[in-house]
VMD Tcl script that builds the backbone (N, CA, C; Angstrom):
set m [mol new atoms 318]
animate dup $m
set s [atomselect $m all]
$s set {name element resname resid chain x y z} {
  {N N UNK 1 A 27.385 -13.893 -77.208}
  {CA C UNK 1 A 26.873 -15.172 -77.652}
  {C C UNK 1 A 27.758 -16.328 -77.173}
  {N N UNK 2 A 29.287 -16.415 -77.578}
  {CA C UNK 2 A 29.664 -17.031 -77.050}
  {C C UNK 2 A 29.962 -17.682 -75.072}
  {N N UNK 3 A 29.866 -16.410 -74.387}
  {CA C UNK 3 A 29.628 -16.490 -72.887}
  {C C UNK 3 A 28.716 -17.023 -72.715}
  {N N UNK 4 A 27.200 -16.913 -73.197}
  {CA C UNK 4 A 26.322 -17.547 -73.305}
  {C C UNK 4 A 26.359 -19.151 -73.567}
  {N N UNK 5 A 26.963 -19.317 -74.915}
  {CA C UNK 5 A 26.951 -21.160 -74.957}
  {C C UNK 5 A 28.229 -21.605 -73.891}
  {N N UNK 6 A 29.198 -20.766 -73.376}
  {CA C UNK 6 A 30.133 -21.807 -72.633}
  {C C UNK 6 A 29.445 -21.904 -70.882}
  {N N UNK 7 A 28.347 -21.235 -70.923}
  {CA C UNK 7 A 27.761 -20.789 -69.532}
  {C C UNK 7 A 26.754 -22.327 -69.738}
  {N N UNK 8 A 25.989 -22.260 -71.184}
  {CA C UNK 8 A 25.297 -23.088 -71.521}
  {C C UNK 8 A 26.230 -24.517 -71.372}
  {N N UNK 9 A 27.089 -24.774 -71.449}
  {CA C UNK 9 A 28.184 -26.095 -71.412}
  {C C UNK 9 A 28.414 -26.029 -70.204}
  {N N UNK 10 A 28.751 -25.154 -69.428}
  {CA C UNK 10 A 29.179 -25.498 -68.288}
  {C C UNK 10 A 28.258 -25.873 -67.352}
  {N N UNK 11 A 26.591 -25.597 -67.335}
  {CA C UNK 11 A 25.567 -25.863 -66.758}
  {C C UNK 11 A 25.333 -27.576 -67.052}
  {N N UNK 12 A 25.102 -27.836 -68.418}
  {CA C UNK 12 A 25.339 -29.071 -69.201}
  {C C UNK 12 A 26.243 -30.342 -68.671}
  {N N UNK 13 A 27.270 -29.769 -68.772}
  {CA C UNK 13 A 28.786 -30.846 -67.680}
  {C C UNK 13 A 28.323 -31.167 -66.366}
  {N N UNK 14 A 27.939 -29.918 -65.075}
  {CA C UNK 14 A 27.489 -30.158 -64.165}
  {C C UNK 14 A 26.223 -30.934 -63.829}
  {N N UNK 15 A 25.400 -30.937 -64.696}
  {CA C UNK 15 A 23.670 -32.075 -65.397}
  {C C UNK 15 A 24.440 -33.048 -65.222}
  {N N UNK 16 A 25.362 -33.458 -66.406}
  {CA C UNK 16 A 25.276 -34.628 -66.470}
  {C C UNK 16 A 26.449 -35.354 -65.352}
  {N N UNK 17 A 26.859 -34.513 -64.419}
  {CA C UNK 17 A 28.054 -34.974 -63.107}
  {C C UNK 17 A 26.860 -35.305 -62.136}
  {N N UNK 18 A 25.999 -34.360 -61.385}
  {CA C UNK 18 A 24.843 -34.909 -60.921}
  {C C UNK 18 A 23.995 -36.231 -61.353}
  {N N UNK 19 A 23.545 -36.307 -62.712}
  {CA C UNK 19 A 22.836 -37.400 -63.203}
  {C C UNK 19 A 23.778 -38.570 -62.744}
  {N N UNK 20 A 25.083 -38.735 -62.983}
  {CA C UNK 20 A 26.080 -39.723 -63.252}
  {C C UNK 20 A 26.159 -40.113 -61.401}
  {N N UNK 21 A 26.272 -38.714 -60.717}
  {CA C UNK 21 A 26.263 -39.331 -59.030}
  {C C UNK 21 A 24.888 -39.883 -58.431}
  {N N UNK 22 A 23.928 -39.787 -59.346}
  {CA C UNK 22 A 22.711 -39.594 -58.828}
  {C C UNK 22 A 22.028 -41.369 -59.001}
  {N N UNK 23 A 22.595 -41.578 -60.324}
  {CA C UNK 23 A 22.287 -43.297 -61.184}
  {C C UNK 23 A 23.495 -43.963 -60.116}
  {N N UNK 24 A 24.612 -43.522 -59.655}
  {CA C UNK 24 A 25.773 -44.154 -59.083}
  {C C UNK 24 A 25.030 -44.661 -57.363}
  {N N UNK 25 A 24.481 -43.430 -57.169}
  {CA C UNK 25 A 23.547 -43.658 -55.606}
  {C C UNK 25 A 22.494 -44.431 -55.811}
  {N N UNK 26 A 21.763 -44.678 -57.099}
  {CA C UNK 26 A 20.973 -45.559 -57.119}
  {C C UNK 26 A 21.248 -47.053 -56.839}
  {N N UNK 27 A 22.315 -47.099 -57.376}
  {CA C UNK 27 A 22.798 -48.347 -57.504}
  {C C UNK 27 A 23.587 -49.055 -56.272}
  {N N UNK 28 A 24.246 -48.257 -55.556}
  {CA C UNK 28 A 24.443 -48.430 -54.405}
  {C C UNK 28 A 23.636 -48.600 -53.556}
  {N N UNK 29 A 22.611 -48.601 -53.264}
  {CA C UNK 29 A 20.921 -48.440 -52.928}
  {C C UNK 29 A 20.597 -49.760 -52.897}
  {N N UNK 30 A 20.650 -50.071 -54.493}
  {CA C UNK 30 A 20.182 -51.334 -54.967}
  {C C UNK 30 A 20.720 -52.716 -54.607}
  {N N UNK 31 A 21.942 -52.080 -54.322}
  {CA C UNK 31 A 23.054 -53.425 -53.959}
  {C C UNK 31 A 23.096 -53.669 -52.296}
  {N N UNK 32 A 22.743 -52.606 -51.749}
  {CA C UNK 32 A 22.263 -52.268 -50.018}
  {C C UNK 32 A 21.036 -53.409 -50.163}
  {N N UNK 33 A 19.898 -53.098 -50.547}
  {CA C UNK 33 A 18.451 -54.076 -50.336}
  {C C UNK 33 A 18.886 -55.457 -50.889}
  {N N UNK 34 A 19.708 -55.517 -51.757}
  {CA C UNK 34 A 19.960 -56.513 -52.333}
  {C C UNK 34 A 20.646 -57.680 -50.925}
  {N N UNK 35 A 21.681 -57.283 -50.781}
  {CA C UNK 35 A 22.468 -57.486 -49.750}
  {C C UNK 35 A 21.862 -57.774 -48.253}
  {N N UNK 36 A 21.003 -57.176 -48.121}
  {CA C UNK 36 A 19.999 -57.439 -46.720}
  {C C UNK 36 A 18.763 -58.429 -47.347}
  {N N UNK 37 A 18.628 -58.361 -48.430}
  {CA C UNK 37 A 17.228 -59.076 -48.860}
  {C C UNK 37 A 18.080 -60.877 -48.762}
  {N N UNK 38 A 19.288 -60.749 -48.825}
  {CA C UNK 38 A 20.063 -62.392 -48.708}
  {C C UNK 38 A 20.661 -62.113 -47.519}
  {N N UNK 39 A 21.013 -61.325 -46.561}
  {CA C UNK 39 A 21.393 -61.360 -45.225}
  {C C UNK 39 A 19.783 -62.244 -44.476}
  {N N UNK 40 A 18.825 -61.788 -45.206}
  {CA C UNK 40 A 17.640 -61.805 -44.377}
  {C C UNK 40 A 17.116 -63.209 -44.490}
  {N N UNK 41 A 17.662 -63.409 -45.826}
  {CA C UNK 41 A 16.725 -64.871 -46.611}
  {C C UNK 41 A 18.022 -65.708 -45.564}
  {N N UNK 42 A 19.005 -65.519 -45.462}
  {CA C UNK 42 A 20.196 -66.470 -44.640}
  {C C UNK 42 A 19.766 -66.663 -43.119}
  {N N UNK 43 A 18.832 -65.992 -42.894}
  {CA C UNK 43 A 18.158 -66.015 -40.836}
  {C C UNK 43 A 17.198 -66.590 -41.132}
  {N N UNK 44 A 16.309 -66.378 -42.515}
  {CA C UNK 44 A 15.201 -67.438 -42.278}
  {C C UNK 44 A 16.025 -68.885 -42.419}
  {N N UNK 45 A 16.758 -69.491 -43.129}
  {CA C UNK 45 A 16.892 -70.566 -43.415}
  {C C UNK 45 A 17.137 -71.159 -42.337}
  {N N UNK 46 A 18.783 -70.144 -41.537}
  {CA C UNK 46 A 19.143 -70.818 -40.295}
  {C C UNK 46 A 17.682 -71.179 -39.353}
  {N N UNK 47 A 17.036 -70.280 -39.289}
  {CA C UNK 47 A 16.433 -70.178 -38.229}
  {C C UNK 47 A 15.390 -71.769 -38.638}
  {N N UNK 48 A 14.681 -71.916 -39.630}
  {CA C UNK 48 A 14.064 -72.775 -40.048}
  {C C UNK 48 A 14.819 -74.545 -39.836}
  {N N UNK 49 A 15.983 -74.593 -39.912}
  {CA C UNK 49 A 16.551 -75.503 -39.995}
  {C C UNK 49 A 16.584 -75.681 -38.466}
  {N N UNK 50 A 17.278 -75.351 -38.005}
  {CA C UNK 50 A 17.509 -74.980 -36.418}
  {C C UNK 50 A 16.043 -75.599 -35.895}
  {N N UNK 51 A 15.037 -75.243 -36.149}
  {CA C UNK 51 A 13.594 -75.123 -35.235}
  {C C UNK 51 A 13.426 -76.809 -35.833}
  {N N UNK 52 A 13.920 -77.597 -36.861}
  {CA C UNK 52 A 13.658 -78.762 -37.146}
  {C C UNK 52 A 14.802 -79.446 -36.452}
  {N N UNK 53 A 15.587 -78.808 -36.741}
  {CA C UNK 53 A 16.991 -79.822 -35.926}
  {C C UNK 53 A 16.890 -80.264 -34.637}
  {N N UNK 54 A 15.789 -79.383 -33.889}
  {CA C UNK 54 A 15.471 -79.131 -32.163}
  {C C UNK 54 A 14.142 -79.071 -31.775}
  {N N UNK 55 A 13.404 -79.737 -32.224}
  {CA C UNK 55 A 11.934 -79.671 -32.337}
  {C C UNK 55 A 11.096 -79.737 -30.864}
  {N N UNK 56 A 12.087 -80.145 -29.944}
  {CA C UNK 56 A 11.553 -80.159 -28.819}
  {C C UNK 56 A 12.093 -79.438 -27.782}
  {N N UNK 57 A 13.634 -79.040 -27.880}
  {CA C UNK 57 A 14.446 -78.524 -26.989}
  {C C UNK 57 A 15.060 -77.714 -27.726}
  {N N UNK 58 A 14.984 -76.635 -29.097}
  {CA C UNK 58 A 15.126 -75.233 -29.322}
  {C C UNK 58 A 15.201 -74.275 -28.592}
  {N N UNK 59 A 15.935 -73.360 -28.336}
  {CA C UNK 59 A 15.834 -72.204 -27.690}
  {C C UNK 59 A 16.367 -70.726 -28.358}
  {N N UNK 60 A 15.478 -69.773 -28.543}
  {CA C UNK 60 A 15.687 -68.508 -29.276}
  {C C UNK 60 A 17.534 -68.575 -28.947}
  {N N UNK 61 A 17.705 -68.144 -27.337}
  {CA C UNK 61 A 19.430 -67.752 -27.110}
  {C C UNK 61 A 20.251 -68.918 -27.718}
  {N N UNK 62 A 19.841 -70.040 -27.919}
  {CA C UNK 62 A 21.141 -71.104 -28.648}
  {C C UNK 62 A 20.924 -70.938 -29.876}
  {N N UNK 63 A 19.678 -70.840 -30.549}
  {CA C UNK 63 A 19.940 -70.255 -32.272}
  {C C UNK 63 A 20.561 -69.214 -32.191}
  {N N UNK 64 A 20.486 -68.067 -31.950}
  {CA C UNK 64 A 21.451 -66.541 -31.668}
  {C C UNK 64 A 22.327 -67.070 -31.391}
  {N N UNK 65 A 22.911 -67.552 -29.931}
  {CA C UNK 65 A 24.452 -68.343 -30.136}
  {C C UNK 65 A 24.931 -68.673 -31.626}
  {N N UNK 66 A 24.295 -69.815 -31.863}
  {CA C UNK 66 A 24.255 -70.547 -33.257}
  {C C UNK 66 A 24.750 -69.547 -34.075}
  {N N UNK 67 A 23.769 -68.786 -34.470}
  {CA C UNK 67 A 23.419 -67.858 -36.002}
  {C C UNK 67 A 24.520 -66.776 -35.879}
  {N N UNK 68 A 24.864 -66.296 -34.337}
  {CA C UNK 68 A 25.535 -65.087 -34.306}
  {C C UNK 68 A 26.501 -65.120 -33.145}
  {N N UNK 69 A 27.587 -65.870 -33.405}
  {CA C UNK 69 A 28.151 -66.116 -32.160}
  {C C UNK 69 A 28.946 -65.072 -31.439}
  {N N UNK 70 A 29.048 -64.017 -32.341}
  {CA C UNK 70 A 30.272 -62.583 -32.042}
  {C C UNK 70 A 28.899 -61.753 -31.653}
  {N N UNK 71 A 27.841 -61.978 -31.629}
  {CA C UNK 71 A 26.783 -61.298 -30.577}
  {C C UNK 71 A 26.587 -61.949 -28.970}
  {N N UNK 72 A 27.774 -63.032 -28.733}
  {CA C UNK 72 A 27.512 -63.453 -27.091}
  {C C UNK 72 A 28.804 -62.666 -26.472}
  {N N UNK 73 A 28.362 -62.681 -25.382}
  {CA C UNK 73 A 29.493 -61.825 -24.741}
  {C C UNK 73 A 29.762 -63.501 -23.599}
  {N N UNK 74 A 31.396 -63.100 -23.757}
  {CA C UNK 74 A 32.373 -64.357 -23.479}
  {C C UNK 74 A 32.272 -64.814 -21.957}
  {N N UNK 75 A 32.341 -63.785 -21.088}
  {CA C UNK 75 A 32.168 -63.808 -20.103}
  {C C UNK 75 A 30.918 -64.309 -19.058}
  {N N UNK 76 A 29.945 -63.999 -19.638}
  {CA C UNK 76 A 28.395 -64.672 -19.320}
  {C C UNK 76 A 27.715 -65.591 -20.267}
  {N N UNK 77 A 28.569 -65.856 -21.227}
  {CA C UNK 77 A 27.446 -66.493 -22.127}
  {C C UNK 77 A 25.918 -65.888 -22.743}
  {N N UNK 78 A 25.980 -64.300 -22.717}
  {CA C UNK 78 A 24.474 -63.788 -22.316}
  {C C UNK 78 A 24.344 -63.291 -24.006}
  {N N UNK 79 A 23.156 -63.281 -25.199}
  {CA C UNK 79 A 23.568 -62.291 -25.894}
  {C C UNK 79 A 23.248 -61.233 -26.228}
  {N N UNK 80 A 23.121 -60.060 -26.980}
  {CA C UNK 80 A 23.171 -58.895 -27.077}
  {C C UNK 80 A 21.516 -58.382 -26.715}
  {N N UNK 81 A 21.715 -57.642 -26.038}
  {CA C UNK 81 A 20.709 -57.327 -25.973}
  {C C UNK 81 A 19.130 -56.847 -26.782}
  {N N UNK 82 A 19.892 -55.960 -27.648}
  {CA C UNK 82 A 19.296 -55.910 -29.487}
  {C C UNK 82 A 18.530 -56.708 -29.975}
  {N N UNK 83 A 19.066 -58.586 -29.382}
  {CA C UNK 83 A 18.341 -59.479 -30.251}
  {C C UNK 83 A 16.679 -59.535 -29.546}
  {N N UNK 84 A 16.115 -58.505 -28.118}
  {CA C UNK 84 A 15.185 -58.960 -27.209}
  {C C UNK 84 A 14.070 -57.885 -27.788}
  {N N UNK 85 A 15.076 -56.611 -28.694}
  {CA C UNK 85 A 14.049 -55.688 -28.813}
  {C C UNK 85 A 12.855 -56.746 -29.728}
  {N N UNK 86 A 11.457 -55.979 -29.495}
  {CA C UNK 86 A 10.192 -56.441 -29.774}
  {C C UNK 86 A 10.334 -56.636 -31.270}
  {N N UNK 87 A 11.227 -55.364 -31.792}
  {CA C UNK 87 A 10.930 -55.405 -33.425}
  {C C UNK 87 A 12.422 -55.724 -34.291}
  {N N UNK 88 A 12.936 -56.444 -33.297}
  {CA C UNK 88 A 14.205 -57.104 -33.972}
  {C C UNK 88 A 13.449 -57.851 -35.281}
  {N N UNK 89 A 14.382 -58.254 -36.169}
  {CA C UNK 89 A 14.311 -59.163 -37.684}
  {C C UNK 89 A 14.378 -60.333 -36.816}
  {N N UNK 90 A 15.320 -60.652 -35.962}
  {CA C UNK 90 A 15.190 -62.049 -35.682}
  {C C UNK 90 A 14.451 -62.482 -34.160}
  {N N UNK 91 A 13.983 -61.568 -33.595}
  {CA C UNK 91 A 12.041 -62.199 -32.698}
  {C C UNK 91 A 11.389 -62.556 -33.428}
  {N N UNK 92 A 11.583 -61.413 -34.622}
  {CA C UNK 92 A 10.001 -61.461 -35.546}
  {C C UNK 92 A 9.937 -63.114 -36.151}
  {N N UNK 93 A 11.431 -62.594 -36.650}
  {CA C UNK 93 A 11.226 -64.385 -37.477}
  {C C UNK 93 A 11.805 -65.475 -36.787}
  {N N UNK 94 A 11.979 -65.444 -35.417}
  {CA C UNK 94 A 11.610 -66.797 -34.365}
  {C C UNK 94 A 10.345 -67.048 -34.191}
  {N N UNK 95 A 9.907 -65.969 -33.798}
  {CA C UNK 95 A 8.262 -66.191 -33.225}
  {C C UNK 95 A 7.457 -66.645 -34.692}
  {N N UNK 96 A 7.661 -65.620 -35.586}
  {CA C UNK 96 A 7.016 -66.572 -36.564}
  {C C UNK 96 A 6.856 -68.097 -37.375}
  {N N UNK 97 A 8.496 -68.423 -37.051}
  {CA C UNK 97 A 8.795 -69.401 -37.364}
  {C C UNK 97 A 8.269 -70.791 -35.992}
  {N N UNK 98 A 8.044 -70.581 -34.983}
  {CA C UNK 98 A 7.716 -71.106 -33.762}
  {C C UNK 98 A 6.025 -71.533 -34.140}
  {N N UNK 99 A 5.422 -69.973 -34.478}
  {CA C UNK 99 A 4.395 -70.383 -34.305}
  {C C UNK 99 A 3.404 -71.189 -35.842}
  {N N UNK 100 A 4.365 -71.592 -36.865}
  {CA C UNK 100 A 3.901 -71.977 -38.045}
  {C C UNK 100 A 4.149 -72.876 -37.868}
  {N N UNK 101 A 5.196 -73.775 -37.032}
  {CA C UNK 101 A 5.711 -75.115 -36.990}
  {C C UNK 101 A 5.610 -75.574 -35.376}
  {N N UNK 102 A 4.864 -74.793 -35.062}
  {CA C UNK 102 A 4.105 -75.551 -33.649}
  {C C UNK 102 A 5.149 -75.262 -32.256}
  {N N UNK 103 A 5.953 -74.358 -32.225}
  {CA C UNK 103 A 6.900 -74.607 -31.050}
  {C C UNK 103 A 6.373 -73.807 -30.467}
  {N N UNK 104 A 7.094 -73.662 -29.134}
  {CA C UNK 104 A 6.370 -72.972 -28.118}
  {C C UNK 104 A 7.616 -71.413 -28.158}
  {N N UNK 105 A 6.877 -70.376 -28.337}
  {CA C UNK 105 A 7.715 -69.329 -28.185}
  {C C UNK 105 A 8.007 -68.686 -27.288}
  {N N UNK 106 A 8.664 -68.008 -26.941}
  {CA C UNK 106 A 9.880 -68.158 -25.672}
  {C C UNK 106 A 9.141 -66.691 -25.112}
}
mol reanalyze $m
mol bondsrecalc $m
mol representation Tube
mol addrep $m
């Protein structure tokens, strides 16, 4: 009987070490989306401000300059390549931002 309840406790301890890593990963999780959901809201703003500041002579590579300057490489002035993929966060929200406020997208 007794092997039984300390088998029963020791199953119990390990429950609640899992539960405790499990609410701990949640939360780390939470603070991840959290953290990108204001990384993200911080590119719309730049980007929004930027497209008013330059309403006629904007250009995607000088906001990226702008927004991300440790993404130009020193030597060419050129920047990362990453920023050209189709489904980058920040094409998406140039082009979107271009085409709600009338600019011409690049």
């Amino acid at each position: 009987m007794i092997d039984m309840l300390e088998q029963q406790q020791v199953m119990a301890d390990y429950m609640e070490f899992v539960n405790t890593e499990n609410q701990e990963e949640e939360e780390r999780k939470r603070l991840c989306r959290e953290a990108a959901a204001l990384c993200l809201k911080e590119i719309h703003d730049h980007c929004i401000t930027y497209l008013k500041e330059h309403p006629n002579d904007g250009s995607y590579e000088e906001w990226i300059r702008l927004c991300h300057p440790d993404n130009v490489e020193e030597t060419n002035n050129q920047i990362d390549h990453r920023f050209y993929v189709e489904d980058a966060d920040h094409r998406i929200i140039w082009n979107s931002y271009c085409d709600m406020l009338g600019h011409t997208e690049w």
